[in-house]
mmCIF file of the N, C-alpha and C atoms, coordinates in Angstrom:
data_MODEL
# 
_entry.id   MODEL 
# 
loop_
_atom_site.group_PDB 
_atom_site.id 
_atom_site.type_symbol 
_atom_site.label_atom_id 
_atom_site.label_alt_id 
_atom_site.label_comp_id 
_atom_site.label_asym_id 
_atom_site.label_entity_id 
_atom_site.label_seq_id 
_atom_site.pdbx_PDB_ins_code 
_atom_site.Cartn_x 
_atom_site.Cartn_y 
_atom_site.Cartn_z 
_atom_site.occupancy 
_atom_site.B_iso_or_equiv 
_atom_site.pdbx_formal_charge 
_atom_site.auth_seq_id 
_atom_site.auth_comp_id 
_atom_site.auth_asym_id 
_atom_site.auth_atom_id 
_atom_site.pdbx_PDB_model_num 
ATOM 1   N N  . UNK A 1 1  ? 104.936 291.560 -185.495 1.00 0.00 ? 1  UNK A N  1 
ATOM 2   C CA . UNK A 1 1  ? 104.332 291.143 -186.756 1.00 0.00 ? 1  UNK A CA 1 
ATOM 3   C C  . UNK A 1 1  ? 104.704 289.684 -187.088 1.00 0.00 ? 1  UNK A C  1 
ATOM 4   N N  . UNK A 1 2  ? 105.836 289.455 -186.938 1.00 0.00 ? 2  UNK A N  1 
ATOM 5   C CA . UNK A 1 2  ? 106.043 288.091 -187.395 1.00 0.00 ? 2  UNK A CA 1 
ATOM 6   C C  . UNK A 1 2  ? 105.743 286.636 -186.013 1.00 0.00 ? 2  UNK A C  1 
ATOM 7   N N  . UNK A 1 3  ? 105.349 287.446 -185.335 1.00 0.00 ? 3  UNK A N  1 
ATOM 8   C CA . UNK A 1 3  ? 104.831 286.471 -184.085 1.00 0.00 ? 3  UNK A CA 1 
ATOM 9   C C  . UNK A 1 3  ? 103.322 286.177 -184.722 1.00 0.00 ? 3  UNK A C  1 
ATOM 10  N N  . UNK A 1 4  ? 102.509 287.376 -185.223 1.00 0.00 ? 4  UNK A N  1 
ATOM 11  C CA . UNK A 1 4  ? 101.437 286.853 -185.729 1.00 0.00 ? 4  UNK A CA 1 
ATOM 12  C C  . UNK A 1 4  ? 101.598 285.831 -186.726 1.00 0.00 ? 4  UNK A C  1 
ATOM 13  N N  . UNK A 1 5  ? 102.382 286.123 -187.594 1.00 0.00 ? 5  UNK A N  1 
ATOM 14  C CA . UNK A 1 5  ? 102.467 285.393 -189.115 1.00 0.00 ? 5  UNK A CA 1 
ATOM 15  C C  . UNK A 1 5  ? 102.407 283.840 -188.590 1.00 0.00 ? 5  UNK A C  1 
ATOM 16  N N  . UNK A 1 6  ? 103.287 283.755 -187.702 1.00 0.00 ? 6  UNK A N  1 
ATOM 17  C CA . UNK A 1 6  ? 103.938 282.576 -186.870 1.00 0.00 ? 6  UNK A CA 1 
ATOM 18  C C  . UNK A 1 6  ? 102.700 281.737 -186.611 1.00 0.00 ? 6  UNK A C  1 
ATOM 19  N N  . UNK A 1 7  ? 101.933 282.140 -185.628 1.00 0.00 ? 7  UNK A N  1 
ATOM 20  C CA . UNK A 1 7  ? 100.850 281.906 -185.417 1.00 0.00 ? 7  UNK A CA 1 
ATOM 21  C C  . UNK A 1 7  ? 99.412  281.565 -185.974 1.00 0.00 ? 7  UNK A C  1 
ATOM 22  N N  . UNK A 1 8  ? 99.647  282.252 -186.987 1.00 0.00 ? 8  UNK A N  1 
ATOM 23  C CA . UNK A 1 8  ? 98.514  281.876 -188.652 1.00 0.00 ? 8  UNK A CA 1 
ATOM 24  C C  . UNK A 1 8  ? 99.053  280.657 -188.657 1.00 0.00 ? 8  UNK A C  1 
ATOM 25  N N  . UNK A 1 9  ? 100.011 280.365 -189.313 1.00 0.00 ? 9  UNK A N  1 
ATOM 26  C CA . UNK A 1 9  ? 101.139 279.072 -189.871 1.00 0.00 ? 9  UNK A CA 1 
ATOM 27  C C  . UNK A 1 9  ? 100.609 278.884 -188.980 1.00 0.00 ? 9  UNK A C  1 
ATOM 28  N N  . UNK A 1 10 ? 100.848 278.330 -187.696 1.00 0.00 ? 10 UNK A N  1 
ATOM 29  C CA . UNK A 1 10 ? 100.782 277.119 -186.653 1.00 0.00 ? 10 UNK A CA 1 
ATOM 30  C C  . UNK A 1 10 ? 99.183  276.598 -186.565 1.00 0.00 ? 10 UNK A C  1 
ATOM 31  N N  . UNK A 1 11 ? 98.433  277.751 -186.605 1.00 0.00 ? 11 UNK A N  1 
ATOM 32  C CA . UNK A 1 11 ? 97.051  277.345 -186.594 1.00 0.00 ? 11 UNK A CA 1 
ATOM 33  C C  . UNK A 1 11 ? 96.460  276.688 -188.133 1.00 0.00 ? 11 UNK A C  1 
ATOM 34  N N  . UNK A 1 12 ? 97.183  277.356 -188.975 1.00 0.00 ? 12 UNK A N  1 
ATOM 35  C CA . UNK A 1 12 ? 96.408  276.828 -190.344 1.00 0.00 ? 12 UNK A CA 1 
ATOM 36  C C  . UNK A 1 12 ? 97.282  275.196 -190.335 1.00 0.00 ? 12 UNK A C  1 
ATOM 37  N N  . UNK A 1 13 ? 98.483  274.709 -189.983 1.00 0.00 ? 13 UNK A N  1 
ATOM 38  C CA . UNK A 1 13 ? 98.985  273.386 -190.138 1.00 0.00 ? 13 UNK A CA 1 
ATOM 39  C C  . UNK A 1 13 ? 98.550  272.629 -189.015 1.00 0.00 ? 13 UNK A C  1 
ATOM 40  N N  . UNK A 1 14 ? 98.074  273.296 -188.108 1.00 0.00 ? 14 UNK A N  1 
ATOM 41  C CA . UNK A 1 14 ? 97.433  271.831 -187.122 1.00 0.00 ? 14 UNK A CA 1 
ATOM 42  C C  . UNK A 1 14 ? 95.668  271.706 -187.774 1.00 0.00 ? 14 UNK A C  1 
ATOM 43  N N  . UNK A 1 15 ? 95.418  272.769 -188.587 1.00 0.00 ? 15 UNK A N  1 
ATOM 44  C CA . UNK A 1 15 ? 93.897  272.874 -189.051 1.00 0.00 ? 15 UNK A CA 1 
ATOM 45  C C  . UNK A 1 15 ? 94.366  271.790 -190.154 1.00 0.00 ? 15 UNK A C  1 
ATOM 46  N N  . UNK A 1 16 ? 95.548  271.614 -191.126 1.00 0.00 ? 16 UNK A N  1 
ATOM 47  C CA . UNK A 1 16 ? 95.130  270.767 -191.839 1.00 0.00 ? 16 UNK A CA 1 
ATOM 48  C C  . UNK A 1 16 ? 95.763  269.630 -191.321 1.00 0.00 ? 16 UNK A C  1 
ATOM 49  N N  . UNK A 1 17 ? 96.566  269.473 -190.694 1.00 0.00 ? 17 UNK A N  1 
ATOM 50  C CA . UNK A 1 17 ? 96.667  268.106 -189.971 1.00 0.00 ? 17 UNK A CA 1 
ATOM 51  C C  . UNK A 1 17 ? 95.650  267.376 -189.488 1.00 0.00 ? 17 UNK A C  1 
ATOM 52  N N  . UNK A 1 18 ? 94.822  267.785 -188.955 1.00 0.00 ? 18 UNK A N  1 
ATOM 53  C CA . UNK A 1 18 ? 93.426  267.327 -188.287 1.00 0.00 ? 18 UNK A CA 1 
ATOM 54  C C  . UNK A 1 18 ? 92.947  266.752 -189.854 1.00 0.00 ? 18 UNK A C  1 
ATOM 55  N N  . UNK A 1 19 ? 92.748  267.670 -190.497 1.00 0.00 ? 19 UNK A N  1 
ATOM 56  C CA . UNK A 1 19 ? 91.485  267.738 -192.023 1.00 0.00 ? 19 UNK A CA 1 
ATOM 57  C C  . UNK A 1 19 ? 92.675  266.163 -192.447 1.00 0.00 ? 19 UNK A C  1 
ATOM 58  N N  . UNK A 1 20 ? 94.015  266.086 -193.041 1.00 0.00 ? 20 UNK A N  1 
ATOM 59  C CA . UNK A 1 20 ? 94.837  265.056 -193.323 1.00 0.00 ? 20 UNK A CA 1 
ATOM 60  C C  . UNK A 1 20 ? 94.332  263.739 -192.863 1.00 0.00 ? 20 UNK A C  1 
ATOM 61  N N  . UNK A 1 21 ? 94.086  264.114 -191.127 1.00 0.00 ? 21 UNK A N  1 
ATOM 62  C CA . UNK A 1 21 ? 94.078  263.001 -190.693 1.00 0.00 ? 21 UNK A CA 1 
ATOM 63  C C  . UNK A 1 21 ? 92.528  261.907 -190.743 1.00 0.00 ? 21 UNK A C  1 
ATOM 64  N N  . UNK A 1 22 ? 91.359  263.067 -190.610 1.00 0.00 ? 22 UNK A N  1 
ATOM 65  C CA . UNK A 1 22 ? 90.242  262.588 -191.322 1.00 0.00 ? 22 UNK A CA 1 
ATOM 66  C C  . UNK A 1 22 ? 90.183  261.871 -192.216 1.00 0.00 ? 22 UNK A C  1 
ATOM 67  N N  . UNK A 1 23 ? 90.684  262.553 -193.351 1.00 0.00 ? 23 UNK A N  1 
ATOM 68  C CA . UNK A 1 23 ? 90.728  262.140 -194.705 1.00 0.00 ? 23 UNK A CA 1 
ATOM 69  C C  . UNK A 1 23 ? 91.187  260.304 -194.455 1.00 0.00 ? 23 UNK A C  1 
ATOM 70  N N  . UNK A 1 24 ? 92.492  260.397 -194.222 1.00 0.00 ? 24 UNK A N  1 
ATOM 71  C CA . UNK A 1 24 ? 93.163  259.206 -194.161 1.00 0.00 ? 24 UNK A CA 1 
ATOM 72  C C  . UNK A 1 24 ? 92.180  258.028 -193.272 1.00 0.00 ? 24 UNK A C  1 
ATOM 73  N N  . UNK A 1 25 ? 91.733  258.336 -192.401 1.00 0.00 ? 25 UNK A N  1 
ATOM 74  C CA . UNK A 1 25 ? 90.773  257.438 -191.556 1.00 0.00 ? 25 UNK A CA 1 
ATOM 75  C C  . UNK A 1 25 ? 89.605  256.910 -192.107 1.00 0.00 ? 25 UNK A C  1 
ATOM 76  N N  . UNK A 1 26 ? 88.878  258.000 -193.132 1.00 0.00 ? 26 UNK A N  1 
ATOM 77  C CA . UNK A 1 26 ? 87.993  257.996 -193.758 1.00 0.00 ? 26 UNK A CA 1 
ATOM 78  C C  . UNK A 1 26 ? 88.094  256.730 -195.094 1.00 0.00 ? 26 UNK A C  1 
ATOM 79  N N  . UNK A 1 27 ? 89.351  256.905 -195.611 1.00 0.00 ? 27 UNK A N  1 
ATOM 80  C CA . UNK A 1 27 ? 89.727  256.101 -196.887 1.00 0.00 ? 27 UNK A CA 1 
ATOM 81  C C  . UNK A 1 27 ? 89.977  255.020 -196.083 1.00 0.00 ? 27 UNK A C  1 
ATOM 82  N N  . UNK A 1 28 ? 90.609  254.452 -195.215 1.00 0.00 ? 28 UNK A N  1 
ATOM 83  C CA . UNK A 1 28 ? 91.260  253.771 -194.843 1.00 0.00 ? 28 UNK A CA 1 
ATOM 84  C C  . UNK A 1 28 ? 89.621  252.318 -193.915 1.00 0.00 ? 28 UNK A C  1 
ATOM 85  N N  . UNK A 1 29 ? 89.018  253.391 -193.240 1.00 0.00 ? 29 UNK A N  1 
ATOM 86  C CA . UNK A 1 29 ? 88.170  252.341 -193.183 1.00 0.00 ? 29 UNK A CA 1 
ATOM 87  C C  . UNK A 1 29 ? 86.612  251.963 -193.907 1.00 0.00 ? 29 UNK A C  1 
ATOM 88  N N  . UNK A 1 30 ? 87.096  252.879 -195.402 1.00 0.00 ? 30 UNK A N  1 
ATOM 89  C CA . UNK A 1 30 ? 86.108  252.559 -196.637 1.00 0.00 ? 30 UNK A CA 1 
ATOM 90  C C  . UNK A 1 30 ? 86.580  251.205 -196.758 1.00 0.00 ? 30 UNK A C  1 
ATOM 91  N N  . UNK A 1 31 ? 87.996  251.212 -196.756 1.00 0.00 ? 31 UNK A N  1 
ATOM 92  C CA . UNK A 1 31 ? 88.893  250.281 -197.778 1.00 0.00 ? 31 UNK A CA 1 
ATOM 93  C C  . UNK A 1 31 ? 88.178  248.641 -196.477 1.00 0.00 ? 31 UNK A C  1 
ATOM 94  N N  . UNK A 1 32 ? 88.690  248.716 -195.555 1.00 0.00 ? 32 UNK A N  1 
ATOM 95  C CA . UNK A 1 32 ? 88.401  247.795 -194.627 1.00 0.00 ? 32 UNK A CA 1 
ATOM 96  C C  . UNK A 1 32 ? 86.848  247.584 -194.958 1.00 0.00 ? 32 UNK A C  1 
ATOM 97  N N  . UNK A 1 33 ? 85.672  248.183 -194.869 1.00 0.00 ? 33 UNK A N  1 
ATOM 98  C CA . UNK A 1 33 ? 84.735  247.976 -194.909 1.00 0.00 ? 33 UNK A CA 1 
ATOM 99  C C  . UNK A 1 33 ? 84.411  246.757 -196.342 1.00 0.00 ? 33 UNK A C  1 
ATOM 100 N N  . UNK A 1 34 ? 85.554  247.603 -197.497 1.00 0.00 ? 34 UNK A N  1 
ATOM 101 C CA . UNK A 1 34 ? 85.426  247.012 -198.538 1.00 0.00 ? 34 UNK A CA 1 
ATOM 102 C C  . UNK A 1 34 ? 85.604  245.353 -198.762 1.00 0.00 ? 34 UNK A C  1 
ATOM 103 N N  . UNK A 1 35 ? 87.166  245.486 -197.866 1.00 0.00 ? 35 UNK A N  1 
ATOM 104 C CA . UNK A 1 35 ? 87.410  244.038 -197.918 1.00 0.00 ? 35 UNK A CA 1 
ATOM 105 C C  . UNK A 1 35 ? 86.491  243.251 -197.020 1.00 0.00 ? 35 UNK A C  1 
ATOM 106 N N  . UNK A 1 36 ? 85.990  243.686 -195.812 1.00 0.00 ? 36 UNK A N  1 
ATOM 107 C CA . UNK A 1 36 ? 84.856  242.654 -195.392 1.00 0.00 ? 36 UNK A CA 1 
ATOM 108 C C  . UNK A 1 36 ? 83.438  242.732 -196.009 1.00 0.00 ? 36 UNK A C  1 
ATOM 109 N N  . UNK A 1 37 ? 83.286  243.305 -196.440 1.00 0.00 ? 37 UNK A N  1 
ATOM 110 C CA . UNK A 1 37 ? 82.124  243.028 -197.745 1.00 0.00 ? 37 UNK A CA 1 
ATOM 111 C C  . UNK A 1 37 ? 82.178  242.117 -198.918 1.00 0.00 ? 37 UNK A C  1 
ATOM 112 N N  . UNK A 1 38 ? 83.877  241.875 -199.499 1.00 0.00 ? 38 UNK A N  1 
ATOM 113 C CA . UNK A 1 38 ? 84.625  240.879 -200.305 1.00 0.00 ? 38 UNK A CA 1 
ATOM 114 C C  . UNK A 1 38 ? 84.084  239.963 -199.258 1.00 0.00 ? 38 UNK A C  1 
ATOM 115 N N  . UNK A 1 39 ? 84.630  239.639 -198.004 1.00 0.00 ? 39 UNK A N  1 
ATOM 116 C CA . UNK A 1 39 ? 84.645  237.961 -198.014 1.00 0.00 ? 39 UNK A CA 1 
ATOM 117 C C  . UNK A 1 39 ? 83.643  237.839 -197.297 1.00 0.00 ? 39 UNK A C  1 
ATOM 118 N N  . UNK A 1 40 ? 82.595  238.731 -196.693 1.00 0.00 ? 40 UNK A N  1 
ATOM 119 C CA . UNK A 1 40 ? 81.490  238.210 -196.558 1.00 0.00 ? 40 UNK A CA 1 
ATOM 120 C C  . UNK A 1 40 ? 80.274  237.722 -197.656 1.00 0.00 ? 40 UNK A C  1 
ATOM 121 N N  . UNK A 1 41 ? 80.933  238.404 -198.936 1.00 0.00 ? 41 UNK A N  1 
ATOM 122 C CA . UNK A 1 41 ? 80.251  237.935 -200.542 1.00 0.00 ? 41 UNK A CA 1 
ATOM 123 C C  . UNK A 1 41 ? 80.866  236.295 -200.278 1.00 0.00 ? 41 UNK A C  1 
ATOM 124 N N  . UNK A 1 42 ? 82.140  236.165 -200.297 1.00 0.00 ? 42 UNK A N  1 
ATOM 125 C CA . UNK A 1 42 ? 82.692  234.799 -200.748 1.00 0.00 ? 42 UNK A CA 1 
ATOM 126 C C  . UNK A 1 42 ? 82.302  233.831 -199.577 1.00 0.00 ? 42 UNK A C  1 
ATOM 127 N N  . UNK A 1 43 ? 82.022  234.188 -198.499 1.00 0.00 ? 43 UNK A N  1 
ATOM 128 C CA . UNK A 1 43 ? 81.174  233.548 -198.105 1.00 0.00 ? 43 UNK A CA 1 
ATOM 129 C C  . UNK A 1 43 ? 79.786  232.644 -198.097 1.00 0.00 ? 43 UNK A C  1 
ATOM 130 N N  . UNK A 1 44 ? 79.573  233.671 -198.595 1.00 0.00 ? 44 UNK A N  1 
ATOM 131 C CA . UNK A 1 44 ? 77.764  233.844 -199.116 1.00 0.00 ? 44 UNK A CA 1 
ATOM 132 C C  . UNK A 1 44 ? 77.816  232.643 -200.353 1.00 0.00 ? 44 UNK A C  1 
ATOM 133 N N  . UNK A 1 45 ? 79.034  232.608 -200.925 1.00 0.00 ? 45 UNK A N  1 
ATOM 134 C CA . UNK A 1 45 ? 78.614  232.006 -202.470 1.00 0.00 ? 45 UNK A CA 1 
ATOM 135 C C  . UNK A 1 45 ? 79.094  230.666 -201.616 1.00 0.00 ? 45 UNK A C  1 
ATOM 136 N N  . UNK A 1 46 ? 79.937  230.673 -201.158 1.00 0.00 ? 46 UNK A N  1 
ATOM 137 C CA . UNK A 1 46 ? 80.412  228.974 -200.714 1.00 0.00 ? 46 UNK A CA 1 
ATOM 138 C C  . UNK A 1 46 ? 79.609  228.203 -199.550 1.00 0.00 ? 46 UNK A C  1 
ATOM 139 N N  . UNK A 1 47 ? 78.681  229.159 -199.039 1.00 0.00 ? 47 UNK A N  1 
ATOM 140 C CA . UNK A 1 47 ? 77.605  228.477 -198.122 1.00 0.00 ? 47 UNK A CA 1 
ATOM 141 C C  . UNK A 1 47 ? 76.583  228.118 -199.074 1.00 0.00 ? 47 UNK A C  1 
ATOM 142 N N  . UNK A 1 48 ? 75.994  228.940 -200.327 1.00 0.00 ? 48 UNK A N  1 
ATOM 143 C CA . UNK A 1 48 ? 75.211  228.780 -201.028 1.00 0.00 ? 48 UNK A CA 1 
ATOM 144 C C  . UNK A 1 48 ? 75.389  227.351 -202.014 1.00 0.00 ? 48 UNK A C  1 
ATOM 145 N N  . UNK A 1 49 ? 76.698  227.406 -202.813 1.00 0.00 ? 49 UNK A N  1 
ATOM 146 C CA . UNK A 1 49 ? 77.310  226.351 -203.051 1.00 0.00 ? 49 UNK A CA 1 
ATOM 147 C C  . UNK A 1 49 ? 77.338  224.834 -202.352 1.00 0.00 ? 49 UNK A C  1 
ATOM 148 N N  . UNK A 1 50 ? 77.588  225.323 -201.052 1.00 0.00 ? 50 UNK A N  1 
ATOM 149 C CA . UNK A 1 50 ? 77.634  223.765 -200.095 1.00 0.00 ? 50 UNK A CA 1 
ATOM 150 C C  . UNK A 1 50 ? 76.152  223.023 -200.118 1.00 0.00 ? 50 UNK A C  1 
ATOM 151 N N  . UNK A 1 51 ? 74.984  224.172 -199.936 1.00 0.00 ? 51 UNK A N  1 
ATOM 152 C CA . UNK A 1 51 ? 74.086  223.759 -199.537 1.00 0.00 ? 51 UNK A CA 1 
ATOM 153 C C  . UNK A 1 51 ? 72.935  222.938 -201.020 1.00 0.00 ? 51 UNK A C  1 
ATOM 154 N N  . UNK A 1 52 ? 73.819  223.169 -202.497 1.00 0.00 ? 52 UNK A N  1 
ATOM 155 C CA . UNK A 1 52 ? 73.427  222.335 -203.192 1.00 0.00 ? 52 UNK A CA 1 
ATOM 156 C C  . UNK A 1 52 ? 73.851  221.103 -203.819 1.00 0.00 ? 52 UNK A C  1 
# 
């Protein structure tokens, strides 16, 4: 019995380790996406800027 129990546990913590690790990848290259969207804006304004 407690070999099963064992075994739930091991399967349900590598199930959310995986789900953890998504998550984190997911936020992580929102955030990146975010900041190159920042300086491709500040870009945009200082080429726009130069060119008047």
């Amino acid at each position: 019995m407690d070999n099963l129990i064992n075994q739930h546990i091991f399967k349900v913590g590598i199930g959310l380790a995986i789900l953890l690790s998504f998550i984190v990848y997911g936020i992580t290259k929102d955030l990146r996406l975010q900041k190159q969207l920042k300086i491709d804006r500040k870009n945009k304004t200082e080429a726009e800027k130069s060119r008047k």
